[in-house]
C-alpha positions in Angstrom: -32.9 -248.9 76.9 -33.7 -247.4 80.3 -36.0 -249.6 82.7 -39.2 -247.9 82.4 -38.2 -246.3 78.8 -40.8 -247.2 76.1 -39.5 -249.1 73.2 -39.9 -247.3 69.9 -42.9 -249.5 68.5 -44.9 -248.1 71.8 -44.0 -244.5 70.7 -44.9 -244.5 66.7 -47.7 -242.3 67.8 -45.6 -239.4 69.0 -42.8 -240.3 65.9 -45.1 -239.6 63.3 -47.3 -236.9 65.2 -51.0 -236.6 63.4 -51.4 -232.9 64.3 -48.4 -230.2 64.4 -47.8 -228.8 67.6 -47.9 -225.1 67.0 -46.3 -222.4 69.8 -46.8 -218.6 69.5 -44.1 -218.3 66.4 -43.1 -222.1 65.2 -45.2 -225.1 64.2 -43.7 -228.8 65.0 -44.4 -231.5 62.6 -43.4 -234.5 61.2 -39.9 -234.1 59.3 -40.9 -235.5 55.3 -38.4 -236.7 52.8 -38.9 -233.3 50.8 -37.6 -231.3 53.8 -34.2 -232.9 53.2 -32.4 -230.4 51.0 -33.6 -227.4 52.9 -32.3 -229.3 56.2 -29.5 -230.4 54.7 -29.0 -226.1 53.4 -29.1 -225.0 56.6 -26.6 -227.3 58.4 -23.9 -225.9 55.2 -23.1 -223.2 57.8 -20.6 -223.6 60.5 -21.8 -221.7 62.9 -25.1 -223.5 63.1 -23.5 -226.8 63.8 -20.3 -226.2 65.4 -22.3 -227.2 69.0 -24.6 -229.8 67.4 -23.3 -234.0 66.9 -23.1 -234.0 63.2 -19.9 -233.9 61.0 -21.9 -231.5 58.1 -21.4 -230.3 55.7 -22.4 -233.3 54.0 -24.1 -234.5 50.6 -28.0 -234.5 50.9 -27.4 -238.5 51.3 -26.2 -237.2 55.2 -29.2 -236.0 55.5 -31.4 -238.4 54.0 -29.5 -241.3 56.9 -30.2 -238.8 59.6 -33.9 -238.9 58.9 -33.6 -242.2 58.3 -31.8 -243.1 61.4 -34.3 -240.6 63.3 -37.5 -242.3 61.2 -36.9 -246.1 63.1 -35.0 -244.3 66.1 -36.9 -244.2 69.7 -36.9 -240.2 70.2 -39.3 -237.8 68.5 -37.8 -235.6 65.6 -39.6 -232.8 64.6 -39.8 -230.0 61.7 -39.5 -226.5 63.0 -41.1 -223.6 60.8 -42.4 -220.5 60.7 -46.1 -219.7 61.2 -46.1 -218.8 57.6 -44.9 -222.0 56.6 -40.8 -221.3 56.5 -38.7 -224.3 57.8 -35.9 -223.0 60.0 -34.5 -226.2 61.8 -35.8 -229.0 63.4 -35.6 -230.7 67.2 -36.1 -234.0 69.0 -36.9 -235.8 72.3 -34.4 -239.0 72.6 -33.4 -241.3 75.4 -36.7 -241.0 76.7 -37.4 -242.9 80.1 -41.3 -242.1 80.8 -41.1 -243.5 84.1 -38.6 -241.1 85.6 -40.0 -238.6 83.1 -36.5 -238.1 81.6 -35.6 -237.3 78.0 -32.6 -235.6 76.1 -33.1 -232.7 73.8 -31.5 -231.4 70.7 -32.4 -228.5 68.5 -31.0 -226.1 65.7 -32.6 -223.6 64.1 -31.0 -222.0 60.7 -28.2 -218.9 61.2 -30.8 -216.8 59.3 -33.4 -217.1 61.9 -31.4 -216.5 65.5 -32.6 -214.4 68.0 -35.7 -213.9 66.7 -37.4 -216.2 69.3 -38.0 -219.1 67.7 -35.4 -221.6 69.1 -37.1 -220.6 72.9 -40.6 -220.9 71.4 -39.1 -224.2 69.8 -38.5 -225.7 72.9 -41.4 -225.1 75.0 -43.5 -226.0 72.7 -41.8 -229.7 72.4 -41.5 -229.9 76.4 -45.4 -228.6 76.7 -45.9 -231.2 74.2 -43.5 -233.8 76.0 -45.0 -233.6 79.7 -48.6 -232.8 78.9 -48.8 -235.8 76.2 -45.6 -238.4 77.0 
């Protein structure tokens, strides 16, 4: 871990986030076990993962170690949906270094929903989130 980097039991507050953090078109909240197979339905197409870290497509059991993995991890992972309630994707904060204010991002958002907004509104809502609250 970073010098200055909060260990994950320091961060369980922002891992399992109370309230969602909603944007003008996407609401982030805590991933949940029944978000799996729609996840895990989204990363089936090539074209959303062919830039992402993830060697899908993959039995929902990839997905359920992911969020697993994610779960006891030291990052934040997050849900992205729809106002209306639609999940799209999700993204996360990892390698976080408070001190020097640091962290890496990720993010995908389903092939269905591209370039409609919501990956942009994704992200500044997390890095609102991330510098006002971190």
């Amino acid at each position: 871990m970073l010098a200055g980097a909060m260990s994950g039991h320091e961060r369980d507050e922002f891992r399992r986030i109370a309230h969602p953090l909603e944007g003008d078109l996407v609401r982030l909240r805590a991933i949940e076990e029944d978000d799996l197979p729609r996840l895990n339905e989204l990363l089936w197409d090539p074209d959303t993962t062919a830039y992402l870290r993830v060697s899908w497509p993959e039995p929902l059991a990839g997905a359920r170690a992911w969020w697993e993995a994610a779960r006891t991890g030291d990052g934040v992972n997050l849900a992205v949906e729809t106002l209306p309630g639609d999940l799209i994707g999700s993204c996360d904060l990892r390698h976080i270094d408070d001190r020097a204010r640091v962290a890496g991002l990720g993010i995908f958002i389903g092939r269905p929903y591209w370039s409609q907004g919501y990956g942009t509104d994704a992200v500044r809502t997390i890095c609102r989130f991330a510098f006002r609250e971190m």
